[in-house]
C-alpha positions as CSV (number, residue, x, y, z in Angstrom):
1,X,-24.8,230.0,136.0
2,X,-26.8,226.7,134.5
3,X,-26.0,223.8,136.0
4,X,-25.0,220.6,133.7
5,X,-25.2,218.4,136.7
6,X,-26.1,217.6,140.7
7,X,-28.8,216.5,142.1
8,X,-31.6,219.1,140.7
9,X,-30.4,219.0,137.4
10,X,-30.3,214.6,136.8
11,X,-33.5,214.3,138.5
12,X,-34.8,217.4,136.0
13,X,-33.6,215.4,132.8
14,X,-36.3,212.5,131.7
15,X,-33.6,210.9,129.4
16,X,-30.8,210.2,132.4
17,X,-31.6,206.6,132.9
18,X,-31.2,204.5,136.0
19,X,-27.5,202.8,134.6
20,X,-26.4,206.3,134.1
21,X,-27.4,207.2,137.7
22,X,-25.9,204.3,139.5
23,X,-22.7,205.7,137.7
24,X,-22.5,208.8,138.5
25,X,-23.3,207.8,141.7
26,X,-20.4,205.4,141.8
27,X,-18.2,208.0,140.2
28,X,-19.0,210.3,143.3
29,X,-18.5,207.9,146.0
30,X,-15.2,206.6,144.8
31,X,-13.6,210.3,144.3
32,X,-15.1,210.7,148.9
33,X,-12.6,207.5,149.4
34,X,-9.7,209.3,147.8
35,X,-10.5,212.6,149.7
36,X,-10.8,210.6,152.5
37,X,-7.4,208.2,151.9
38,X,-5.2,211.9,150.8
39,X,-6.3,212.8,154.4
40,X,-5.8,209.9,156.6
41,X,-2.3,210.2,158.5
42,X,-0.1,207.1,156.8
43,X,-0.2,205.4,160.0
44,X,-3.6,204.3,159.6
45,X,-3.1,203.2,156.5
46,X,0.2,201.1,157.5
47,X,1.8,200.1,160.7
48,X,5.0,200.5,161.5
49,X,6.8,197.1,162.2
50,X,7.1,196.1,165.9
51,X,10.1,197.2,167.8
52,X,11.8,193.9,168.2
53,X,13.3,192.2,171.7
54,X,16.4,191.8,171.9
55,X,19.2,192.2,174.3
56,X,22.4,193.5,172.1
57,X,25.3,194.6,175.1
58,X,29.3,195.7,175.2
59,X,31.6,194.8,177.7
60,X,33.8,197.6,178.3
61,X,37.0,196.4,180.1
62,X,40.3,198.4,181.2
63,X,42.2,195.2,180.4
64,X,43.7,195.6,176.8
65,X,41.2,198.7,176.3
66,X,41.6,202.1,176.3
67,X,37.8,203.2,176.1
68,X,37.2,204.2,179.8
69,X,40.5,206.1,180.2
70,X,39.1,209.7,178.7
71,X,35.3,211.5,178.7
72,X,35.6,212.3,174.8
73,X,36.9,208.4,174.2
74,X,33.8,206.8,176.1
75,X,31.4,209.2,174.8
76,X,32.1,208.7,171.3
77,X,31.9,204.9,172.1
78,X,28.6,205.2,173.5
79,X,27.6,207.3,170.5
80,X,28.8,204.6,168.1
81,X,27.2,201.9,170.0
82,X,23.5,203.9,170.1
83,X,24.2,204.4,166.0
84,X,24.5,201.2,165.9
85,X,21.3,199.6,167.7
86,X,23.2,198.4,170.8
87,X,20.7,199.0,174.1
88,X,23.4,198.1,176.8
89,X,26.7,198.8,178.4
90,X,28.7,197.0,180.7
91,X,31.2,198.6,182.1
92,X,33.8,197.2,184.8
93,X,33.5,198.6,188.2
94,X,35.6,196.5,189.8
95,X,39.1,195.0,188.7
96,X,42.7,194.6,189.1
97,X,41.9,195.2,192.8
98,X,40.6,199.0,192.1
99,X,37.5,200.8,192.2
100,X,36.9,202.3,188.2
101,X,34.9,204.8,190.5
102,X,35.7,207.1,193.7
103,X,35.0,205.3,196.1
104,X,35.1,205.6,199.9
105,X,34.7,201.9,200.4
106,X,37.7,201.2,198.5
107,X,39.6,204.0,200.4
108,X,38.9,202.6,203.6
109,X,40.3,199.2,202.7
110,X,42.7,199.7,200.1
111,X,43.7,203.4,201.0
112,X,43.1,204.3,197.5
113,X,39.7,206.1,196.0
114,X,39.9,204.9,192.5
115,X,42.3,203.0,190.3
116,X,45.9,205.2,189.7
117,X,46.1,205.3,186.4
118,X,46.0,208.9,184.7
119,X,42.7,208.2,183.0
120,X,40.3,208.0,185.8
121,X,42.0,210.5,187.7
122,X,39.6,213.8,188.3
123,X,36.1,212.2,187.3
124,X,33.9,209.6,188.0
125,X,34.2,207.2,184.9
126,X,30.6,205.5,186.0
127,X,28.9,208.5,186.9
128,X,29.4,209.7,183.2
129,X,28.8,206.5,181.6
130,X,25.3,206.9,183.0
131,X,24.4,210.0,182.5
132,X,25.6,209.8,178.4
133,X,24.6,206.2,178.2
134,X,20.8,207.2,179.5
135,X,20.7,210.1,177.4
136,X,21.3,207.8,174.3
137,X,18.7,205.7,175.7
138,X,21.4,202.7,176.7
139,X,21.3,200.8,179.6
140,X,24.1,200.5,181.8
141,X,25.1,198.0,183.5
142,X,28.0,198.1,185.9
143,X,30.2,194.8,185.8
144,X,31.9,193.4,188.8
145,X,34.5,192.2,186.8
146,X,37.1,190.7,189.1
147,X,35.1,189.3,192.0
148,X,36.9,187.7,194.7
149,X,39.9,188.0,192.9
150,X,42.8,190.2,192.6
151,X,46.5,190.5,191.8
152,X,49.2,188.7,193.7
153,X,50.9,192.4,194.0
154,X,47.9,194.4,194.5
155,X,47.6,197.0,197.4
156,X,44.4,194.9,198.4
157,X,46.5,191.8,198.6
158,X,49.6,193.4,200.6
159,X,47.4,195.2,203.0
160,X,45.2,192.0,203.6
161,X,46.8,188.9,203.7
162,X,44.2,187.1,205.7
163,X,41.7,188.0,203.8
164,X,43.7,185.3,201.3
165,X,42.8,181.7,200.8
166,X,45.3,178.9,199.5
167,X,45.5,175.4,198.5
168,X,45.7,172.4,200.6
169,X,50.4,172.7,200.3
170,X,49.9,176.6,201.5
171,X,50.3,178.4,198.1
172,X,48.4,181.0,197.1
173,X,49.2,182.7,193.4
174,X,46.4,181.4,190.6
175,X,47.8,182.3,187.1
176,X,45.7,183.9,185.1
177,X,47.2,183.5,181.5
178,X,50.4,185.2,182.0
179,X,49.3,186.6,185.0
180,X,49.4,185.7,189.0
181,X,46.6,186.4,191.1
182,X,45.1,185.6,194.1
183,X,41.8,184.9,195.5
184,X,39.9,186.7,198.3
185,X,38.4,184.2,200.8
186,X,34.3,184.4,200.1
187,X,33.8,182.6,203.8
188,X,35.7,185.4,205.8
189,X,33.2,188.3,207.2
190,X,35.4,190.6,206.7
191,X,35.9,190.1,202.8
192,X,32.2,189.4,202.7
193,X,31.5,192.5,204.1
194,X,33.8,194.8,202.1
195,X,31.8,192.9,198.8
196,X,28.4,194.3,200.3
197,X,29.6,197.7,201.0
198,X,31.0,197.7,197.6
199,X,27.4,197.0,195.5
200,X,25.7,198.9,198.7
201,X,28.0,201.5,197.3
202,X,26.8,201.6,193.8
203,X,23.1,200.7,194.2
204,X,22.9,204.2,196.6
205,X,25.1,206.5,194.9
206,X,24.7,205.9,191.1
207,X,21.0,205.6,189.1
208,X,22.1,202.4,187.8
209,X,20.3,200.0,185.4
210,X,21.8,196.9,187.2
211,X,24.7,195.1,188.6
212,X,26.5,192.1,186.6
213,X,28.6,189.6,188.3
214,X,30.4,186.8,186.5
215,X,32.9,183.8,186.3
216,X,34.5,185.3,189.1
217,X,32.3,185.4,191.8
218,X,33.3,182.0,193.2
219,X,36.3,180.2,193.8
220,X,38.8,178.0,192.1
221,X,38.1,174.8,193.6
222,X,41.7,173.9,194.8
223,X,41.6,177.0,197.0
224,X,40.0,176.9,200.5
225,X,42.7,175.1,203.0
226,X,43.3,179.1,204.3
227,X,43.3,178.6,208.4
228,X,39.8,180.5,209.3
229,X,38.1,178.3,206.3
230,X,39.9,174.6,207.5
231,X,38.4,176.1,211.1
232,X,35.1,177.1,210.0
233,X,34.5,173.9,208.8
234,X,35.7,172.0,211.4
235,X,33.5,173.8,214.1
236,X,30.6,171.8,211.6
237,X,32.4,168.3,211.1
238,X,33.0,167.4,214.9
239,X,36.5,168.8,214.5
240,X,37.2,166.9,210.9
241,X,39.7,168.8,208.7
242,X,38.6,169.0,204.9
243,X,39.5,166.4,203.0
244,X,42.7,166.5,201.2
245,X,40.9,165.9,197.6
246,X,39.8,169.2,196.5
247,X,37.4,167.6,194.3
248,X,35.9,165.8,197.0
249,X,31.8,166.0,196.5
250,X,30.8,166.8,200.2
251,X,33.9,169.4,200.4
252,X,32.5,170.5,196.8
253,X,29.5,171.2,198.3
254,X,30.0,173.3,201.6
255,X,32.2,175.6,200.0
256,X,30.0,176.5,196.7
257,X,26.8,176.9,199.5
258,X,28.4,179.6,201.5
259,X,29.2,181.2,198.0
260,X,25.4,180.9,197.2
261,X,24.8,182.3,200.8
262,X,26.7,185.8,199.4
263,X,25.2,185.8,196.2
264,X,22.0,185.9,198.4
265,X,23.6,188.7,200.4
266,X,24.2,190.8,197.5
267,X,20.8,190.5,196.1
268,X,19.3,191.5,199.5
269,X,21.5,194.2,200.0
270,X,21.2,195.9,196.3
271,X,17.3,195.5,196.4
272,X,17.4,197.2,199.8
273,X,18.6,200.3,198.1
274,X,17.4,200.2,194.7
275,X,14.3,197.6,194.0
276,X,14.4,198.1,190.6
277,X,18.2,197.1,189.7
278,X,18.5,194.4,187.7
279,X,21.2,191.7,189.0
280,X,22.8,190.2,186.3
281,X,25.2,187.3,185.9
282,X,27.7,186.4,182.8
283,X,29.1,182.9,184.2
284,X,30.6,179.6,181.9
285,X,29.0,176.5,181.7
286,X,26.7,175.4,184.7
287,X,28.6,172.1,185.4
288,X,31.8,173.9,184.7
289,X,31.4,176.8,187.1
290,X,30.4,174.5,189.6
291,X,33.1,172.2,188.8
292,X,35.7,174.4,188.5
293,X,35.1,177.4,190.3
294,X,32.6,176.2,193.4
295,X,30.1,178.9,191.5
296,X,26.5,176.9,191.6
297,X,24.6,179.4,189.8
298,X,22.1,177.0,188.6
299,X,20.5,177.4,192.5
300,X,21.3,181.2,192.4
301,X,18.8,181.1,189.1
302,X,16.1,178.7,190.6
303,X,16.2,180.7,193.5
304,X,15.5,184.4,192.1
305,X,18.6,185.5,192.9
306,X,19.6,186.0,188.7
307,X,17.4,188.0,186.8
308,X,19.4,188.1,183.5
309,X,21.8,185.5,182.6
310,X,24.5,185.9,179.6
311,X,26.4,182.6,179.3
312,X,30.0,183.0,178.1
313,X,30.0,180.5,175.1
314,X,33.6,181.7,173.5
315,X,34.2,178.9,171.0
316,X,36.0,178.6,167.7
317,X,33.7,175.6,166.1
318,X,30.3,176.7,165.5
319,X,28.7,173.4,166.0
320,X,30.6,173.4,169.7
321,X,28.7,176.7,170.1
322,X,25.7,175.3,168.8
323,X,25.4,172.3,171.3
324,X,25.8,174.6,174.1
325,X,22.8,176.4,173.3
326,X,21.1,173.6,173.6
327,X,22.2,173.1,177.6
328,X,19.3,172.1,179.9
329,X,20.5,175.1,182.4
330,X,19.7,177.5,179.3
331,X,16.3,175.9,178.8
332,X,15.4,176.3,182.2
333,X,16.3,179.4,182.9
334,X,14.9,181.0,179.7
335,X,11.2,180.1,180.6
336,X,11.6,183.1,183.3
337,X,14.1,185.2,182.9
338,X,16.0,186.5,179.9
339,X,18.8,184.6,179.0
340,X,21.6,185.9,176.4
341,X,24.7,184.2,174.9
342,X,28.2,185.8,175.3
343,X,30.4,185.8,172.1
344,X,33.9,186.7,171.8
345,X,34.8,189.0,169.5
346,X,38.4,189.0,170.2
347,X,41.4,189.0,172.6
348,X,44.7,191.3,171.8
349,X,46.4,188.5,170.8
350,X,43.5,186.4,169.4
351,X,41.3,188.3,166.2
352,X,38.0,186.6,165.6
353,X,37.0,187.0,162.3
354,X,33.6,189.4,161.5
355,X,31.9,185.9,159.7
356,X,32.3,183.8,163.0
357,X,30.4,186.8,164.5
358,X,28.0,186.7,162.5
359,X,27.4,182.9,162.3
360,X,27.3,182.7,166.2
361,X,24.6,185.8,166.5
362,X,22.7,183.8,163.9
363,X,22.8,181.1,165.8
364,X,21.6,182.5,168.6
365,X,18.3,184.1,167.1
366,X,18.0,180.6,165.7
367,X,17.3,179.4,168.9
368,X,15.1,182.5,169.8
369,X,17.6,183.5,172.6
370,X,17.4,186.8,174.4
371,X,20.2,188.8,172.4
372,X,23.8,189.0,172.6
373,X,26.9,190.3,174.1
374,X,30.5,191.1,173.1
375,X,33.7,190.6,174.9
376,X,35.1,193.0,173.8
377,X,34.3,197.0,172.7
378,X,37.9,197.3,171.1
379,X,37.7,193.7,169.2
380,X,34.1,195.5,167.5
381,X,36.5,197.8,165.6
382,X,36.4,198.3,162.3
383,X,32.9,196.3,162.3
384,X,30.4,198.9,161.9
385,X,29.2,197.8,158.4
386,X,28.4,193.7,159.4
387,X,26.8,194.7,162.5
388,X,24.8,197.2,160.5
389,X,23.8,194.5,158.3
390,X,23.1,192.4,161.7
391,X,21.2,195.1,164.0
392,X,19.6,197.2,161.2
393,X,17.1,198.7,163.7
394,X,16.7,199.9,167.2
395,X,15.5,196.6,169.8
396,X,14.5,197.0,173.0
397,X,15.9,195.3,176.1
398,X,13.8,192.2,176.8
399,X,12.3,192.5,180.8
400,X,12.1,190.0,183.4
401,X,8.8,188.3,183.2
């Protein structure tokens, strides 16, 4: 066969002049970069975006919910959730004076292993939250929901009455909405101790991602005239009762420190058992919890004791949920540990709509905040095309730093 071209046959042709070689040579070199481009792998040609950061969590509550009460009912939840870009779950471990769990801590004190209704009879709710939730890559997050309190009727209540504190005139009952409860005293041993057992109890028995505390690990501040409190702080005032203004500042004071000394206790104990579980906290307002509820958090924080804070911010007016954002306890705290904003998403009785979702998560990234969470899972119903539209792809949860 005669060859019409290569190298033997243009350097064997007087008349192929230097232009026509420099073309030819072009010609060859720019058909080796498409060979070469067909066969690169497309990564190398373009990245892939960067995951993005961002903390997008569920609270999933027994109170006006049904999603705990079944396996299939949870599961599909957590599949819905995954589908739809969340990365965490928090469910409630601990409320209406049950264990959502079996739990032998619990059955000591209460006499019963988990909470009686039907639902969470004959499994362990957490233990397959867990094992679903990790397998869909969530993390979950068990949520202390009722902390020192409980319900005026409860078995916890009846069984321990001096584990009760009261106001100054001897009563007891704190409504709750439409609903009396009552507070366990957070400077007795004994209800200190059955609090560490409880989140010993987790931390050794379940591969948690963490444990969340919130507005309810304190104390309303009227409360606190029980006996063993009045005589615990007299053994420390020369024999001085408390004063009889519960908003007095020293009186203030005492109490929310020996509530920061069990938030220290609790932090100790879970790291004792499991080093790498995050503790968590979802309180109000700094000056408000301390205010209102003897809960100093802004210490707890300074002190390492919080290693992901989600602020409740549950307002109507968006500029009232702007300013908040813009708290000095926020700033703070977001220069070393993630901080998120809660956002309400509903109540039974009180429907948010999807565009004050959406304004408030906006918001939010505005202010280059750590991500999101929603009270509640059932209030998200009937959402799945807006929050589509606001988490269109995976995130991952942002990490203490």
């Amino acid at each position: 066969m005669k060859l019409n071209c290569g190298v033997k046959c243009l350097w064997g042709r007087p008349q192929f002049s230097v232009s026509r070689w420099k073309r030819a040579i072009a010609l060859v070199l720019v058909g080796l970069s498409l060979v070469l481009c067909i066969q690169r792998p497309v990564g190398a040609i373009a990245q892939s975006p960067p995951v993005p950061t961002e903390l997008r969590g569920v609270w999933l509550t027994n109170v006006d919910s049904e999603v705990l009460f079944s396996r299939p009912t949870l599961n599909n939840a957590l599949r819905r959730l995954r589908r739809l870009n969340f990365n965490t779950v928090y469910p409630t471990v601990w409320n209406w004076g049950y264990t959502l769990y079996p739990s032998a801590v619990a059955e000591r004190a209460i006499g019963q292993r988990v909470d009686p209704h039907p639902g969470l009879q004959k499994r362990d709710m957490l233990a397959q939250a867990i094992s679903q939730g990790h397998r869909l890559g969530l993390a979950v997050i068990p949520w202390f929901e009722f902390g020192f309190m409980a319900p005026a009727d409860s078995e916890l209540a009846l069984r321990h009455p001096d584990w009760l504190t009261r106001r100054r005139d001897g009563t007891q009952v704190v409504m709750e909405g439409i609903y009396p409860r009552v507070w366990l005293n957070p400077f007795h041993p004994e209800v200190q101790q059955f609090i560490l057992d409880l989140v010993a109890e987790l931390a050794s028995n379940y591969a948690i991602d963490g444990l969340q505390l919130d507005d309810h690990f304190g104390l309303p501040a009227e409360l606190g005239y029980d006996p063993y409190t009045i005589q615990l702080y007299q053994q420390e005032h020369q024999g001085k009762r408390p004063p009889d203004d519960s908003t007095d500042a020293e009186w203030t004071r005492w109490r929310a420190d020996r509530i920061s000394r069990v938030m220290a206790q609790v932090f100790h104990t879970v790291k004792a058992r499991k080093p790498d579980c995050l503790i968590a906290l979802s309180p109000n307002s700094r000056d408000y919890s301390y205010r209102a509820f003897l809960q100093d958090w802004g210490t707890w924080e300074r002190q390492g004791y919080i290693e992901e804070l989600i602020v409740q911010i549950y307002r109507d007016d968006l500029s009232s949920f702007e300013r908040e954002l813009t708290r000095a306890e926020i700033e703070m705290a977001r220069d070393h540990i993630p901080v998120a904003i809660g956002i309400l998403s509903g109540l039974k009785d009180l429907p948010i709509t999807t565009e004050q979702i959406r304004q408030q998560v906006a918001a939010v990234r505005r202010r280059a905040l750590s991500g999101v969470s929603f009270f509640f899972y059932e209030t998200l119903n009937d959402r799945d095309s807006a929050l589509s539209d606001m988490f269109p792809t995976a995130a991952v949860r942002p990490t203490v730093s």
